[in-house]
C-alpha positions as CSV (number, residue, x, y, z in Angstrom):
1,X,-49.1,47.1,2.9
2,X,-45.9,49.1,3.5
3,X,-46.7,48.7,7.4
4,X,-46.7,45.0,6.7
5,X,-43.2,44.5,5.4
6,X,-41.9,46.5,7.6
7,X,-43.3,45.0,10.7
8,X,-41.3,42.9,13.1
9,X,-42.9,39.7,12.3
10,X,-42.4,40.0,8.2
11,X,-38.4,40.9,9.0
12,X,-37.5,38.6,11.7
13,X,-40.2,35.8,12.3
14,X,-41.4,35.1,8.5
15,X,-37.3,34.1,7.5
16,X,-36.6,32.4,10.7
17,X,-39.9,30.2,10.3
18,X,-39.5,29.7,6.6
19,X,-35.7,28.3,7.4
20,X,-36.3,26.2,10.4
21,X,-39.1,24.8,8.3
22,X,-37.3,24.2,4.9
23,X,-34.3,23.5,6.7
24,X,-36.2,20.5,8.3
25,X,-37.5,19.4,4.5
26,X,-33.6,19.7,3.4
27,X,-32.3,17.3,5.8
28,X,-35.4,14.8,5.5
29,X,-33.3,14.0,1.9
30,X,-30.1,13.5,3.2
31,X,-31.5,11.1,5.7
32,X,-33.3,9.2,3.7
33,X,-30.0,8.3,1.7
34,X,-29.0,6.3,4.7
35,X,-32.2,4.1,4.8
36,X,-32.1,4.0,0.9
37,X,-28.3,2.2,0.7
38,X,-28.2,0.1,4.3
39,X,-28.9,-3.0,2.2
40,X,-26.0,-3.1,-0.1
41,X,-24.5,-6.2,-0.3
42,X,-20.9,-5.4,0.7
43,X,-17.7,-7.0,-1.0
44,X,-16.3,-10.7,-0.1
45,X,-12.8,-10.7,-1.5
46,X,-12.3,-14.0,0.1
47,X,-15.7,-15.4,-1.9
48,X,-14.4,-13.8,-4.9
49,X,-10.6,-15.0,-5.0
50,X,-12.4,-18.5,-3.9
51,X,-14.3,-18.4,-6.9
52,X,-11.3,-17.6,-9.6
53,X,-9.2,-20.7,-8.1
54,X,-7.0,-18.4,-5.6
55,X,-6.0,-20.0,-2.8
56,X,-5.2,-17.4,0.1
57,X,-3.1,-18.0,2.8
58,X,-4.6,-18.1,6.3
59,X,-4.9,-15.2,8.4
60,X,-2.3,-15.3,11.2
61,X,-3.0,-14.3,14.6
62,X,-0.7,-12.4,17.2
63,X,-0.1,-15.2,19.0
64,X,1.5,-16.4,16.2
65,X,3.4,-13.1,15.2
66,X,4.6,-13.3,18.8
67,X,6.0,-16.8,19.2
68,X,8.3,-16.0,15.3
69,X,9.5,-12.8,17.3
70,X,10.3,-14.5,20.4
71,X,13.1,-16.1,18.3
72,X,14.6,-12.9,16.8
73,X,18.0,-11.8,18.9
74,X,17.2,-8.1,19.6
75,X,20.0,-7.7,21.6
76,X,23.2,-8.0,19.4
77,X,22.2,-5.6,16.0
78,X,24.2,-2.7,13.9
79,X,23.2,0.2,12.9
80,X,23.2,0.5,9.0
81,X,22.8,3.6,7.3
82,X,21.6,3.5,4.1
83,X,21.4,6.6,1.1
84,X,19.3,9.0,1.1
85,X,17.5,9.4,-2.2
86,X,19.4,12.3,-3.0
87,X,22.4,10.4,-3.0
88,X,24.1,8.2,-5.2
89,X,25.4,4.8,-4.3
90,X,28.6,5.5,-6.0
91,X,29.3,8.5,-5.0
92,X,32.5,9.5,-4.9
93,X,33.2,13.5,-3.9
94,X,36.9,13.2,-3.1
């Protein structure tokens, strides 16, 4: 019996086998949780607010975004710094 455990095959084959094979069985669980949840209904805020009496305003496009800021003047603009948080608006260190 002693010869047996100390054989090549109970000390390097026996583990490997055991954990490619219960490593297989281990996985088999976590890929069944992706078959188990594909059918969950996902969540339809638009349905929802619909529901409630929420009216929600159209989704724009960027077509739409791009003709508002072809009518912004980029050109002539200043440079406004504003406080940092660490500072006060009224401060006055003179």
């Amino acid at each position: 019996m002693r010869q047996f455990f100390q054989s090549k095959f109970f000390r390097h084959f026996l583990p490997f086998i055991t954990l490619v094979l219960g490593g297989s069985f281990f996985v088999q669980e976590f890929a069944q949780l992706k078959y188990k949840y594909r059918n969950i209904v996902s969540y339809d805020l638009r349905a929802e607010a619909k529901k409630q009496g929420i009216q929600m305003k159209k989704p724009t496009t960027l077509e739409e975004e791009y003709e508002k800021i072809k009518t912004l003047d980029i050109d002539n603009w200043e440079n406004v710094r504003i406080p940092r948080p660490w500072e006060e608006p009224n401060n006055t260190n003179s």
